[in-house]
TORBAGU-952104 format. One record per atom (N, C-alpha, C): residue in three letters; y, z, x. Coordinates in steps of 0.2 Angstrom, whole numbers, plus 5000, padded with zeros to 4 digits. Example, Ala and Ser with C-alpha at 12.3 -4.5 7.8 and 13.67 -1.06 7.14 Angstrom:
<atoms>
Ala497250395066
Ala497850395062
Ala498450395066
Ser498950355064
Ser499550365068
Ser500050395064
</atoms>
This chain:
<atoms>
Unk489950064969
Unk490550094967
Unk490650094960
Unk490750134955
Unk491050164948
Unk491650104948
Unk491750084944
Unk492350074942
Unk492950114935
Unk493650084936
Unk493950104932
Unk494150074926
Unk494450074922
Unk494450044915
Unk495349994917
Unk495650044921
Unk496350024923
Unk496249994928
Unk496549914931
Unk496049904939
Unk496649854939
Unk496849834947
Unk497349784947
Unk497249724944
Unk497749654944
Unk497549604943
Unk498149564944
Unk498249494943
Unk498549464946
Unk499149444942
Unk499649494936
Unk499949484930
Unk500749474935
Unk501049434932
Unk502049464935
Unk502149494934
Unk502349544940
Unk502649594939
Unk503349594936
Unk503649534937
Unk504449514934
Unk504449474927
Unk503849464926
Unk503849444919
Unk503949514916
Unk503349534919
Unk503049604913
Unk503849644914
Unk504249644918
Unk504849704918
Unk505449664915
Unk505449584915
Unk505749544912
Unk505849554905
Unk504949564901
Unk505149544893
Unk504949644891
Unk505349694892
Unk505749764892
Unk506349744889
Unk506149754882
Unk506449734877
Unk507149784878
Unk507249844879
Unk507649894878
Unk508349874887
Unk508849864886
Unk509249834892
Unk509349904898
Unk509349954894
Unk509450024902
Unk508550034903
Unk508050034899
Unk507450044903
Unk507349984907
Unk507349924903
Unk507449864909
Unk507549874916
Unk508249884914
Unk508749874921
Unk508449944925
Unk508250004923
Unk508050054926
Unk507450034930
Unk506849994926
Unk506249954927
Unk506549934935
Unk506849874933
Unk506949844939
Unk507249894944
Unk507549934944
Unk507949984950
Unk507250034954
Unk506850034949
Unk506050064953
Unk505850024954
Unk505749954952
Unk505249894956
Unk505649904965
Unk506249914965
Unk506549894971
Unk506549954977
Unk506650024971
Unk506450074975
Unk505750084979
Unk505350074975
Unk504550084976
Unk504550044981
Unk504649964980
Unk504549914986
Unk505049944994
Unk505649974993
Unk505949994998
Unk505350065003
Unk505150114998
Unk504850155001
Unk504150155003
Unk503850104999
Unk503150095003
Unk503150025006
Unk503549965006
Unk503349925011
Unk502849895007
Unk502449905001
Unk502049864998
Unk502149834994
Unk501749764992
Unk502049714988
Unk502049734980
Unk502049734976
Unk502249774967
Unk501749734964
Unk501149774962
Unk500549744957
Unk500249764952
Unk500349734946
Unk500249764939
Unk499349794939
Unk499249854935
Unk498849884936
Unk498749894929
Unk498249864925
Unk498149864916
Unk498749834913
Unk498749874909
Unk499449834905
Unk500049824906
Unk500249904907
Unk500949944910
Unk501049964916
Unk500449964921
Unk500750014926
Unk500949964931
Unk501549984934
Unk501749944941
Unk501549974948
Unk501149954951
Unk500750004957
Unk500949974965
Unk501049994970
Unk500949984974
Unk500650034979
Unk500350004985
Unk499650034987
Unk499050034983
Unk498650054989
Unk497950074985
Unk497650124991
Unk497050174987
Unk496750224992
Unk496150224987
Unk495650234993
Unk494750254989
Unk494750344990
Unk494550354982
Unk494350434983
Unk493650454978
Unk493250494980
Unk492650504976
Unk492850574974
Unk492550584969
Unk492350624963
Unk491450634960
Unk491450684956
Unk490750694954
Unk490450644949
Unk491050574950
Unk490750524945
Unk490650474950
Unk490850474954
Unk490750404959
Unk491350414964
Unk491450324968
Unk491950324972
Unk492450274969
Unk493150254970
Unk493550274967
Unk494150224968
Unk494350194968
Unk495150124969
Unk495550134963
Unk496350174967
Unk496750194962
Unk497450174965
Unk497950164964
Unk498550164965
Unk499050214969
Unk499050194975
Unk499350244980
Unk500050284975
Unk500450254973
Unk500850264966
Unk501350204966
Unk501550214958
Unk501850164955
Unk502250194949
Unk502350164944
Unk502650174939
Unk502750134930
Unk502650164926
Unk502450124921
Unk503250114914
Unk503550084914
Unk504150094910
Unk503950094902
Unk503850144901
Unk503550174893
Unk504050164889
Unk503850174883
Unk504550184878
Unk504950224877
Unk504550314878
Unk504950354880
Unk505150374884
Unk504750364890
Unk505150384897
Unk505050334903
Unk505350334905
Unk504950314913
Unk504450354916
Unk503850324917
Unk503150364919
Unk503150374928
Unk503150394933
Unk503050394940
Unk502350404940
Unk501950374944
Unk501450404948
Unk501550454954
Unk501250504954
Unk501350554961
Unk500750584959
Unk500150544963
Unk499550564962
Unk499250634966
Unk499550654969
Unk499350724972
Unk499650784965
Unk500150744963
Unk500350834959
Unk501050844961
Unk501250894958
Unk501750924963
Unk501750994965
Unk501451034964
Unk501351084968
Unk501751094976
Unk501651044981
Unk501951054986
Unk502651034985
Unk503050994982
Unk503450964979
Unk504151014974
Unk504051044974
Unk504451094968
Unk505151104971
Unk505551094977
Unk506151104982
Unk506251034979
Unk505950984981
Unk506250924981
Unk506150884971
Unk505750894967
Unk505950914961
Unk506350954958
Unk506650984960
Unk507251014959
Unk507850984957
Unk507850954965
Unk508350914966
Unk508650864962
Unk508050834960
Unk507950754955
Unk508650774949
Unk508550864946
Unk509050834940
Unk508350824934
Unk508350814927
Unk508150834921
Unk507650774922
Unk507150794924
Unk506450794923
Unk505750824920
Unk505250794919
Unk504650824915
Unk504050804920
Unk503550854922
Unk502850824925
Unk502350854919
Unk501850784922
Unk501150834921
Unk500750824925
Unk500350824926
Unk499850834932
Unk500050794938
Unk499950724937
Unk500450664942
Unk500550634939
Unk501150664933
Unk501650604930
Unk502250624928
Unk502650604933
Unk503450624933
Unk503850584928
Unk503950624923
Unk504250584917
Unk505250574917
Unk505250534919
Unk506150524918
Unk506350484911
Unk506950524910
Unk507150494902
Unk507750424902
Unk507950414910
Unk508550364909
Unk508750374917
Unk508650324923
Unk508850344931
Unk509650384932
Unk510050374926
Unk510550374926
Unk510650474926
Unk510550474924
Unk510250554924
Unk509950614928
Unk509450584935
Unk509450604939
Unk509750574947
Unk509750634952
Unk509850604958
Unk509350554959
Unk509750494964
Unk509150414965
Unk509150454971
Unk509550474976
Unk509450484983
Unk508850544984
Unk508850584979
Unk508450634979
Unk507450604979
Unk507750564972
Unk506850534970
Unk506850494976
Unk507050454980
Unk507050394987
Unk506650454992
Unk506950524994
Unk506650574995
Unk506050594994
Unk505950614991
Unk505450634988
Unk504750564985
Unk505150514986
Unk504550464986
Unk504050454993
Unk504650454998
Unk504650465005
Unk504050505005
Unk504250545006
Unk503650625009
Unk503050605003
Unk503150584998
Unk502450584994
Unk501950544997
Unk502150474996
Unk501750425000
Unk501750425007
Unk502050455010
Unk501950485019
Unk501350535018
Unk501250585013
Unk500750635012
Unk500150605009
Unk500250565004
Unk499650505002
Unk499250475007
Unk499750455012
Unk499350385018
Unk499050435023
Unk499450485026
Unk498950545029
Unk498250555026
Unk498250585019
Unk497550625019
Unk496950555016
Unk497550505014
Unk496750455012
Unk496850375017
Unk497050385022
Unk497050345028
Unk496450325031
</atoms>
């Protein structure tokens, strides 16, 4: 199996969201450590430097096969980064909803939680990792 350059490992996830220097990314940090952990049931595992991941699925490509992070999220400087590895394409009702956000391909960019709907993104986390554990189960 290929590997990634990004790979789990066994760093604190409450240190790493601890030393977030900025006090509302911080505390935002933490508010997605607890939503993440509410919606998927999985324990919170640092993935390279910044990313906070729970889950995992194997997918192949024309490079190999493949251990990535069912999704997670990474607290950037400038934004809160989400993972939503499929995209959004099927998603576009329920990103609506969210209130003033940015994607790209699978990364939901938020500028401050205070900003958007939580009951909305707790939604639409739902259904994504419901739709993730369907097709790579």
């Amino acid at each position: 199996m290929s590997t990634l350059k990004t790979r789990p490992h066994d760093g604190d996830v409450q240190s790493f969201l601890a030393s977030i220097e900025n006090d509302v990314r911080r505390e935002d940090a933490f508010t997605l450590l607890s939503l993440f952990s509410k919606v998927t049931q999985e324990p919170a595992v640092m993935w390279g430097d910044s990313i906070v991941g729970f889950g995992e699925y194997r997918y192949t490509n024309s490079k190999g096969e493949f251990s990535w992070l069912l999704t997670g999220f990474s607290p950037r400087k400038q934004n809160l980064t989400l993972y939503i590895m499929q995209g959004f394409d099927n998603y576009q009702q329920q990103l609506a909803k969210l209130g003033k956000v940015k994607t790209a391909k699978s990364c939901l960019y938020i500028s401050r939680l205070d900003k958007i709907d939580l009951v909305a993104l707790e939604d639409m986390l739902m259904t994504t990792v419901a739709d993730m554990r369907a097709k790579y189960s």
